[in-house]
Backbone bond lengths (Angstrom), bond angles and torsions (degrees), N, CA, C in turn:
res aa  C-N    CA-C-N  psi(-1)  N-CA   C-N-CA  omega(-1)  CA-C   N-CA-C  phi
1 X - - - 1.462 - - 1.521 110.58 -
2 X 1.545 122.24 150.48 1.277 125.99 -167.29 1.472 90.00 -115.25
3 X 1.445 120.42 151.84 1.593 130.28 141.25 1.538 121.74 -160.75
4 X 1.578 92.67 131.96 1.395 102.98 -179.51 1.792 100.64 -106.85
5 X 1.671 83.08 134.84 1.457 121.84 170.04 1.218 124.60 -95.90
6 X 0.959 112.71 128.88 1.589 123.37 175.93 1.326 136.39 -109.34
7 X 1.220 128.24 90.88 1.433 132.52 -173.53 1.346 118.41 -45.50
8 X 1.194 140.15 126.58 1.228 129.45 166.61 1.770 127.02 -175.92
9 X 1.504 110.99 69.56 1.161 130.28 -159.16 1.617 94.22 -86.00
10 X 1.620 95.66 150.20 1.324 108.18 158.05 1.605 141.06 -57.53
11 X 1.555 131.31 169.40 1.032 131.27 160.63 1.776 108.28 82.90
12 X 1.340 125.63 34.52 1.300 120.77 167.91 1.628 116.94 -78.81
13 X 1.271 102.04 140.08 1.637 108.83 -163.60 1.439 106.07 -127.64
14 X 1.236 136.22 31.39 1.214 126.38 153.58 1.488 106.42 -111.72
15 X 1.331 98.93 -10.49 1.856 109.37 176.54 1.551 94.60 -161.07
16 X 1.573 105.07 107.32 1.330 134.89 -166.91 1.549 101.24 -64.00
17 X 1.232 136.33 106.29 1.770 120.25 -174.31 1.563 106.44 75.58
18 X 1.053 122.08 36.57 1.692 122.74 -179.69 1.593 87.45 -61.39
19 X 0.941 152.90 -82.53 1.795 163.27 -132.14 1.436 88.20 -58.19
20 X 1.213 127.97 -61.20 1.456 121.22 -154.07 1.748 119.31 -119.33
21 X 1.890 89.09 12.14 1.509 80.91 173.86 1.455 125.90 -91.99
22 X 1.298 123.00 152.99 1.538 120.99 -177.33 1.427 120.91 -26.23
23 X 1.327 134.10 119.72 1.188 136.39 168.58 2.008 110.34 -124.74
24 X 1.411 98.59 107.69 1.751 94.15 170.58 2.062 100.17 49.25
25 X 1.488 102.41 56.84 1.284 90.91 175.49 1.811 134.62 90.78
26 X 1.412 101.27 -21.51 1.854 102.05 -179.49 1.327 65.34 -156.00
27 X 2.001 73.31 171.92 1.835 114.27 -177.12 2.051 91.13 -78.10
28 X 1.535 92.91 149.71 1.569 105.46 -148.23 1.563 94.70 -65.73
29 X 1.480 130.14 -48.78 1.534 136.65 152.73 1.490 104.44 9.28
30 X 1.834 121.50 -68.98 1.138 121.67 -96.64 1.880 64.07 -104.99
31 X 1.353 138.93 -5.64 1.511 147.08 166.98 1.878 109.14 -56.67
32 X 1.222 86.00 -32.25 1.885 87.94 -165.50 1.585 87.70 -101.15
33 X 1.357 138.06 -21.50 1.607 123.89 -171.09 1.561 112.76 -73.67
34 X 1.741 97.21 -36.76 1.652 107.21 -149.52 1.871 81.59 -100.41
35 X 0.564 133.28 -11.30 1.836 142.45 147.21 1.597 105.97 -44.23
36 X 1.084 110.59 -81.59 1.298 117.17 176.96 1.416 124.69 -61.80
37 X 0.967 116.90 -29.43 1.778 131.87 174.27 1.887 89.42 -78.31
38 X 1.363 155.75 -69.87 0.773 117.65 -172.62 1.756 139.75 -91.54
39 X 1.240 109.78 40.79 1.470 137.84 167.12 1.896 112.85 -87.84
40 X 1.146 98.35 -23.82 1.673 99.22 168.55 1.255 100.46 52.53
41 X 1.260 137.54 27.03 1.485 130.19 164.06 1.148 111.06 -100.45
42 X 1.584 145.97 -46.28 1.277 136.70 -147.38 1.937 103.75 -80.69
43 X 1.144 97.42 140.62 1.762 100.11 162.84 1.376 112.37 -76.00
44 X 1.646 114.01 -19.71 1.719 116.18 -158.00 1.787 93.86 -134.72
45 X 1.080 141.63 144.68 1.483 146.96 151.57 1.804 105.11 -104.06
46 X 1.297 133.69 63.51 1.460 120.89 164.96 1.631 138.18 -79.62
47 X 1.002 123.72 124.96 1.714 130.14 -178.38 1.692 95.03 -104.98
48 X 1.606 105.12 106.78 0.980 114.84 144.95 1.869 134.84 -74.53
49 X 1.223 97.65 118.33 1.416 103.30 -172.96 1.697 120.26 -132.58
50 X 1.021 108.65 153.88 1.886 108.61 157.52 1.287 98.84 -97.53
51 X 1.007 150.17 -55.89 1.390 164.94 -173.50 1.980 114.69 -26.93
52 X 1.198 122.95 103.19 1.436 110.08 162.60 1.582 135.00 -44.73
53 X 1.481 90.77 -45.53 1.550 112.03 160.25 0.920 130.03 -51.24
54 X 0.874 118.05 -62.40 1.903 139.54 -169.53 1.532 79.06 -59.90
55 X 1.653 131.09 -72.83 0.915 113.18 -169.51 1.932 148.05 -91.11
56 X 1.472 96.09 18.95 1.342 100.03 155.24 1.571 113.41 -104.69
57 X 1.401 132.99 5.65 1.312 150.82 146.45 1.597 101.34 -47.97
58 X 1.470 95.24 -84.99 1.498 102.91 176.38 1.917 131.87 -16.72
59 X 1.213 91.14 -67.10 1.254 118.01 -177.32 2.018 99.29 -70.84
60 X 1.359 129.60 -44.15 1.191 117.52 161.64 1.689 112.57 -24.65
61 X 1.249 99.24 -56.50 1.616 106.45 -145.45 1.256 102.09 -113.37
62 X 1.666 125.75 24.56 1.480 131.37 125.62 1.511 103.16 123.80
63 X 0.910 128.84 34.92 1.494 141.16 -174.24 1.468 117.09 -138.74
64 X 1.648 107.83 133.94 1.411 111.19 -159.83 1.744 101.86 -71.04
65 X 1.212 118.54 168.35 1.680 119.33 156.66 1.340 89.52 -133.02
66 X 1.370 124.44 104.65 1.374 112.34 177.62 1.800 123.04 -115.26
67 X 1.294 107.09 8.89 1.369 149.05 146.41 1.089 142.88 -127.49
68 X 1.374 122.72 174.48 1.289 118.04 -160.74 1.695 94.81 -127.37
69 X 1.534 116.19 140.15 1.719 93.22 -164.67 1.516 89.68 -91.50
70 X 1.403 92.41 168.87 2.085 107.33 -176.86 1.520 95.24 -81.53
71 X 1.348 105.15 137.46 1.350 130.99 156.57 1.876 115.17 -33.24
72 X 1.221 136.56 -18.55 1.133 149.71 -144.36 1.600 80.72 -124.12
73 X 1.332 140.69 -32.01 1.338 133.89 -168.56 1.609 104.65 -117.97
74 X 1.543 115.45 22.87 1.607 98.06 -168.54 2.070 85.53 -126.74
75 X 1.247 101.82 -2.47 1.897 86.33 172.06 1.405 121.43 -50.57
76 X 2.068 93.88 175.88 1.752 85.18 168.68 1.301 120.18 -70.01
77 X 1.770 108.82 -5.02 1.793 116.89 -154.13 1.695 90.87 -82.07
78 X 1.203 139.11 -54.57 1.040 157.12 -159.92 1.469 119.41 -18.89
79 X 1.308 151.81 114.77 1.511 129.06 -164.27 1.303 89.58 -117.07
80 X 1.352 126.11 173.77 1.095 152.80 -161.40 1.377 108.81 -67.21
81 X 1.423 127.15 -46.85 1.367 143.90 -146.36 1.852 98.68 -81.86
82 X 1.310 107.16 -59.55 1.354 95.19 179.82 1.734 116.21 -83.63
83 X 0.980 120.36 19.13 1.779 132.47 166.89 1.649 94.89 -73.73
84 X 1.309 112.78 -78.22 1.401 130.96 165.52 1.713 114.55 -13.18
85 X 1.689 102.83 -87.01 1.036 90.75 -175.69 1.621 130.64 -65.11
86 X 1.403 129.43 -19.38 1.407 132.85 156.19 1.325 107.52 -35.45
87 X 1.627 112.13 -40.52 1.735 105.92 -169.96 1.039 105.49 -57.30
88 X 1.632 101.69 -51.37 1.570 104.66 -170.39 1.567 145.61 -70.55
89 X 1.873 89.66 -18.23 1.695 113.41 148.46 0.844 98.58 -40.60
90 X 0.933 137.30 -107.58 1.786 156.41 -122.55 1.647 107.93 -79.10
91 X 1.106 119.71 -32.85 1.868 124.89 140.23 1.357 109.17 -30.51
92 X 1.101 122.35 -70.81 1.341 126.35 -175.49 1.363 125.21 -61.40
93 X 1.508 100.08 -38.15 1.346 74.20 169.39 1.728 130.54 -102.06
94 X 1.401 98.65 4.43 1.715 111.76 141.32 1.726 123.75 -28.72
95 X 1.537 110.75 -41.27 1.285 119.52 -159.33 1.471 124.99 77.17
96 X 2.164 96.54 37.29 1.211 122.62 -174.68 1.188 109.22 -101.78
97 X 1.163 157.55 134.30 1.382 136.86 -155.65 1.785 99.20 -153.64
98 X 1.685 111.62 70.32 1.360 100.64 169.91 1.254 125.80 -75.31
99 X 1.140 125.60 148.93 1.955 124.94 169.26 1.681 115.18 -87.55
100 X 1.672 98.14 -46.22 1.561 98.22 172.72 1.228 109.42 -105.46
101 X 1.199 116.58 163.70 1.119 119.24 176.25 1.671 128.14 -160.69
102 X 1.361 131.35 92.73 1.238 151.82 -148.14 1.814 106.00 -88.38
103 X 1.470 121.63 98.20 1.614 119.86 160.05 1.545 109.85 -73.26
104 X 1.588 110.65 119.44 1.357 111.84 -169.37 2.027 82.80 -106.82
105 X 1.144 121.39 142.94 1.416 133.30 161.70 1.934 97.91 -75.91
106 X 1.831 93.19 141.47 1.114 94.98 -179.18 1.646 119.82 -103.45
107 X 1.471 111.65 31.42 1.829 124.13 -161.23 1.949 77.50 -154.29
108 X 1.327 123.54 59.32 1.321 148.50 171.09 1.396 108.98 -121.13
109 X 1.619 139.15 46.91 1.194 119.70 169.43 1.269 136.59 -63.24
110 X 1.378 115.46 -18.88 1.890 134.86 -177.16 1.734 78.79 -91.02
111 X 0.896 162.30 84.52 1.128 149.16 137.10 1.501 115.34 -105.87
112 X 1.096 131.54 145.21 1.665 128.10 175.68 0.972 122.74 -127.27
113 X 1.666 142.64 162.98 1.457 147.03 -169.76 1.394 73.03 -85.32
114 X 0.926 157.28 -69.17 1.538 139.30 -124.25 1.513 105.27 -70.55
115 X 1.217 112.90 -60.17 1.246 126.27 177.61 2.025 114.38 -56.58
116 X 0.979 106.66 -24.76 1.341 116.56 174.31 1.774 99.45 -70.08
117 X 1.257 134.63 -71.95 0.916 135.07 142.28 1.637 136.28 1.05
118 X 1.240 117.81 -94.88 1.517 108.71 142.15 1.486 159.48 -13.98
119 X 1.853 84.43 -22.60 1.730 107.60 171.77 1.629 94.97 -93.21
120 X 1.332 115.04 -49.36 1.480 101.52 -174.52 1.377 124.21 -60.47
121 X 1.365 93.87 -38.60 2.123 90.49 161.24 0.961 137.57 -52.67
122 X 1.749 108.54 -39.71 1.333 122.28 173.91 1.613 103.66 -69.34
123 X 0.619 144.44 -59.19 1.930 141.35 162.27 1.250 84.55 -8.28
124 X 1.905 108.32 -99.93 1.228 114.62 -167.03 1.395 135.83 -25.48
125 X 1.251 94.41 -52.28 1.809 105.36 171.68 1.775 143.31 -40.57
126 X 2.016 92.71 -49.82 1.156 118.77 -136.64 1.320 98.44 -113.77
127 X 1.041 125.27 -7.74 1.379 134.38 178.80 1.563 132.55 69.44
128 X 1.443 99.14 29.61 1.419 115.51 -152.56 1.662 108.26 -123.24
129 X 1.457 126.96 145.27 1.614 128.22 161.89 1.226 122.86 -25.15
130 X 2.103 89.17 -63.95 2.025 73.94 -164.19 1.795 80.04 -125.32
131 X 1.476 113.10 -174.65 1.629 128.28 148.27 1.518 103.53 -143.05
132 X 1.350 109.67 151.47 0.776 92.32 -155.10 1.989 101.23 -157.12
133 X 0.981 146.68 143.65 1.261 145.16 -143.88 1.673 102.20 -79.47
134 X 1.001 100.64 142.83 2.046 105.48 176.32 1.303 119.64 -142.87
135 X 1.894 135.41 -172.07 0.774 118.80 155.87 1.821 92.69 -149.38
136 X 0.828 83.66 -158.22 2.094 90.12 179.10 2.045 98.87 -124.97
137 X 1.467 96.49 143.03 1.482 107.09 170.39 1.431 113.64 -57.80
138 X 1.253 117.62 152.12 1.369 120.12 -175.53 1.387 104.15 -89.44
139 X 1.842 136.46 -19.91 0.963 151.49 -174.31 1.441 123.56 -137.45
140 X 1.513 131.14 140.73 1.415 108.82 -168.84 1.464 113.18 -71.99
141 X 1.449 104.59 154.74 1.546 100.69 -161.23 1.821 87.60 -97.21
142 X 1.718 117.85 11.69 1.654 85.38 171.17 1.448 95.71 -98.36
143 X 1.371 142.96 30.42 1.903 115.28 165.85 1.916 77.91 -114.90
144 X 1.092 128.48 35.77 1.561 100.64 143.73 1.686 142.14 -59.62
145 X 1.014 98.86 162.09 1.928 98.65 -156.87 1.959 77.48 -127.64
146 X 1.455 96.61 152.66 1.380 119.47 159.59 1.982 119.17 -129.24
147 X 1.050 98.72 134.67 1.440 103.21 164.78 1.507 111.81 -55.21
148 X 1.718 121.32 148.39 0.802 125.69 174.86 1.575 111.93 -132.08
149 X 1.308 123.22 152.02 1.601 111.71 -165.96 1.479 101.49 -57.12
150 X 1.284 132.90 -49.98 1.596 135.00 -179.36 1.431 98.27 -47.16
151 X 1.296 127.40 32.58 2.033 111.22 -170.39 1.114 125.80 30.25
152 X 1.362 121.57 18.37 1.676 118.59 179.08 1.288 95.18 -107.58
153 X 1.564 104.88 -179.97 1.129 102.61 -158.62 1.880 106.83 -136.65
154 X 1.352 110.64 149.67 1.385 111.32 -149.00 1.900 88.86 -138.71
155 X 1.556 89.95 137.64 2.018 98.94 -176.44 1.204 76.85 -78.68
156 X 1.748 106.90 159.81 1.827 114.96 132.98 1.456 138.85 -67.91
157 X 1.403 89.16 -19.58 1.888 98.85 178.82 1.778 97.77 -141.45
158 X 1.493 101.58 88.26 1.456 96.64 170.41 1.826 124.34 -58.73
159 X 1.031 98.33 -24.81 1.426 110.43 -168.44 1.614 115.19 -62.29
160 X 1.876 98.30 -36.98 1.248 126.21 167.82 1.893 119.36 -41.98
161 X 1.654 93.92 -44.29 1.795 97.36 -171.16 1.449 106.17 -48.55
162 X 1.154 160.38 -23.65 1.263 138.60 -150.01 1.933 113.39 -133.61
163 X 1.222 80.88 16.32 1.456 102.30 178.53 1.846 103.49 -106.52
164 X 1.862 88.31 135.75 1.626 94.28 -166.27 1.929 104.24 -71.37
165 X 1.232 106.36 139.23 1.571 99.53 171.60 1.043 126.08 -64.59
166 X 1.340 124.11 -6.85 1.860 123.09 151.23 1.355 112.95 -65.26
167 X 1.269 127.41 2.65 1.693 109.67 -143.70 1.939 81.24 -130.32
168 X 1.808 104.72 -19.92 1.556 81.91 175.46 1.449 89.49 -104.75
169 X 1.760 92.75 176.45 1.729 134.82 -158.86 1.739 83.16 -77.28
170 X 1.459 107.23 135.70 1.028 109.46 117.44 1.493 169.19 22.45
171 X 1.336 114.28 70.60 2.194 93.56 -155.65 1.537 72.70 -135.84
172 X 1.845 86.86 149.48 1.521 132.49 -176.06 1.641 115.60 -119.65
173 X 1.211 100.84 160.49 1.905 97.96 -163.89 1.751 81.48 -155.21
174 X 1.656 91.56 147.78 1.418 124.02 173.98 1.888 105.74 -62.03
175 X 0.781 122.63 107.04 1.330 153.55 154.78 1.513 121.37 -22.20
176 X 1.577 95.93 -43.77 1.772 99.53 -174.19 1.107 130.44 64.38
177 X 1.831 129.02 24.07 1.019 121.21 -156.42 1.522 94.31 -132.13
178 X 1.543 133.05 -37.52 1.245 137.42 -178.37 1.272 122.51 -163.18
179 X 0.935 124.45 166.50 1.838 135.19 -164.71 1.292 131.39 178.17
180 X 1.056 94.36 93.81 1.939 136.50 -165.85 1.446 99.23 -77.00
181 X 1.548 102.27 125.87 1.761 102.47 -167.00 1.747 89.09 -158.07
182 X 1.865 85.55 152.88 1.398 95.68 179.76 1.751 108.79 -85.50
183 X 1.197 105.68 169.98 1.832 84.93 176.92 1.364 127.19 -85.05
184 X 1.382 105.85 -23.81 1.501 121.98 152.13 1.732 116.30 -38.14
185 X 1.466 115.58 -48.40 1.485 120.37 -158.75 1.285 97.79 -91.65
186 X 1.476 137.82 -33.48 1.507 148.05 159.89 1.191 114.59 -43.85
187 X 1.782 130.54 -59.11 1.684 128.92 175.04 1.386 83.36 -85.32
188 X 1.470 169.83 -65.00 1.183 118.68 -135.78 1.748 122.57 -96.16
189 X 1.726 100.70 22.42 1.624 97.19 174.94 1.032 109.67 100.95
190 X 1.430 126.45 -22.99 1.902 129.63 -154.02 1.870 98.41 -49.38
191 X 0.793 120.27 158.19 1.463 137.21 170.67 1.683 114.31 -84.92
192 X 1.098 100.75 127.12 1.516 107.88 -142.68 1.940 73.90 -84.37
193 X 1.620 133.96 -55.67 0.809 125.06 -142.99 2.173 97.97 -92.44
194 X 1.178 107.10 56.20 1.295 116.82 -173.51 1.389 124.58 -121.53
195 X 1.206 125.35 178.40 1.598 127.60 -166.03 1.753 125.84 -51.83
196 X 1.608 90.31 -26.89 1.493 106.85 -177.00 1.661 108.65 -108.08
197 X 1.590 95.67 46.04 1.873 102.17 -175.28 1.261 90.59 -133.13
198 X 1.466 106.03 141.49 1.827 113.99 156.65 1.412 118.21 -132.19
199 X 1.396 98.30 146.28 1.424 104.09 -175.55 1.734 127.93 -67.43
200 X 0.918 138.04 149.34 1.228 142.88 173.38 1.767 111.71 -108.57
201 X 1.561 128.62 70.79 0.999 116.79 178.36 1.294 138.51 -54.97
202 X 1.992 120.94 138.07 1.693 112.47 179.72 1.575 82.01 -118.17
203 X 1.437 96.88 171.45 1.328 107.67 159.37 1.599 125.28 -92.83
204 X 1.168 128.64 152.14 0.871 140.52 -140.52 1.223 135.50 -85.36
205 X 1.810 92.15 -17.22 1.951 102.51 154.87 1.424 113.99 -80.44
206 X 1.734 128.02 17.49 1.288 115.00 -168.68 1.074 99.02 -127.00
207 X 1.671 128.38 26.46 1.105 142.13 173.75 1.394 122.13 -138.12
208 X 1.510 111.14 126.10 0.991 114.77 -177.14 2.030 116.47 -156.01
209 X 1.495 94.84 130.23 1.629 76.01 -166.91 1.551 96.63 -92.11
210 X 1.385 99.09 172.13 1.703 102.27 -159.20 1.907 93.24 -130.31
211 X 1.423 108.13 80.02 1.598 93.55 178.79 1.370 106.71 -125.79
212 X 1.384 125.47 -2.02 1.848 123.10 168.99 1.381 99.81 -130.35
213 X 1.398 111.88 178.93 1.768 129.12 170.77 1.525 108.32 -32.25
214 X 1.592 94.56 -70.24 1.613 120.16 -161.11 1.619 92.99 -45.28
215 X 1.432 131.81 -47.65 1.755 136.10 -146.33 1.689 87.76 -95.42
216 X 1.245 143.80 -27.62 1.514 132.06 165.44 1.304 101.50 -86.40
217 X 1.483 137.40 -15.12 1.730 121.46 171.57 1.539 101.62 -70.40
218 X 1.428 122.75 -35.05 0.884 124.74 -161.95 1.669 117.61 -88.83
219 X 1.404 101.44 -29.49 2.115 105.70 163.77 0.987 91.72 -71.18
220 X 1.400 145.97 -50.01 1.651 125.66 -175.30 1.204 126.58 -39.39
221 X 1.559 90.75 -49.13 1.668 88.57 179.18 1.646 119.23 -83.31
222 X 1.436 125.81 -7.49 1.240 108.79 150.29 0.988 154.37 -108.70
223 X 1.850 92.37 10.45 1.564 104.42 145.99 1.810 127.40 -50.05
224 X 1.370 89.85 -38.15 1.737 95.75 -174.84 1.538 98.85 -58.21
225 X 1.345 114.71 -46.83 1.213 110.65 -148.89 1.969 109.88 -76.16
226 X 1.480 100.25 -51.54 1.344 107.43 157.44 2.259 116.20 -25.25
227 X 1.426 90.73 -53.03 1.513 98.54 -172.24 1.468 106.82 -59.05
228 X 1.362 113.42 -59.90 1.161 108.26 161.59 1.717 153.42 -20.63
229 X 1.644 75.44 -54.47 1.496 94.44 -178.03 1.522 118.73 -69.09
């Protein structure tokens, strides 16, 4: 059995109602539900929430809320991993018994059935815990610079400056869009970003994380453009 979970607790404060505020037309949620609703794989669609909102939203737009998440799992501290497996507690002891099991982010508007898809194969395939959505840096991450309290400014890898940017590797970054896990690797903690993980590459205008003003002014505008195109 498959089920995708959906994170999506109340009380975000760098964007007041981020989960359910308007995005390109619907509450932003309703991007990661109808995503998952047309992949025709899951037996279960769940949105974990504290939120009333979030979850009569949810349930509008075809996804169960069939709990309420614990207060102990809805902080800012809270990571992803044990949201998940609580879901999957309490599945079980439903006499729900998923094997895979997919955390879809609910501030995922570039997200696609296809690519949802593709992660579950890659599971299947690859012989691995989780897979899981990515993209590649737009710049090499060895001539990065850090602020320093004196306002000057300091590389991370000096050694790096004089090396041509064809000549360095490559670097990849978590995606934020999905994360395909066995149920075994979900309750026992495994590290999602570890040896027995593979990536699921997007490209890189179809990603975008959405955690201040500036990063939803900015999916707006490539939603338009996407539409367009």
């Amino acid at each position: 059995m498959k089920l995708a979970v959906i994170p999506a607790r109340g009380g975000s404060k760098r964007i007041p109602g981020k989960n359910v505020k308007l995005f390109g037309g619907k509450p932003m949620i309703a991007w990661s539900i109808e995503a998952v609703q047309r992949t025709g794989l899951f037996d279960r669609i769940v949105v974990s929430t504290d939120d009333k909102e979030i979850a009569s939203i949810a349930r509008k737009y075809g996804a169960d809320v069939p709990f309420v998440r614990p207060a102990e799992l809805s902080d800012d501290h809270t990571s992803t991993a044990p949201v998940i497996a609580h879901a999957i507690e309490w599945h079980l002891k439903q006499d729900f018994h998923p094997i895979e099991i997919c955390c879809i982010y609910a501030t995922a508007p570039f997200l696609r059935s296809e690519d949802i898809i593709l992660g579950q194969k890659t599971l299947n395939q690859s012989d691995v815990d989780f897979a899981f959505s990515a993209t590649s840096y737009a710049f090499p991450i060895q001539r990065a610079f850090k602020l320093r309290e004196d306002g000057r400014i300091e590389m991370f890898e000096p050694s790096q400056f004089q090396v041509r940017s064809q000549d360095l590797p490559e670097a990849f970054h978590d995606a934020g869009q999905f994360y395909w896990g066995t149920r075994d690797a979900w309750l026992s903690g495994t590290p999602i970003f570890g040896s027995k993980s593979a990536p699921v590459f997007l490209p890189r205008y179809r990603v975008q994380d959405i955690d201040t003003p500036e990063d939803w002014e900015q999916a707006e505008l490539m939603m338009k453009v996407l539409r367009n195109s």
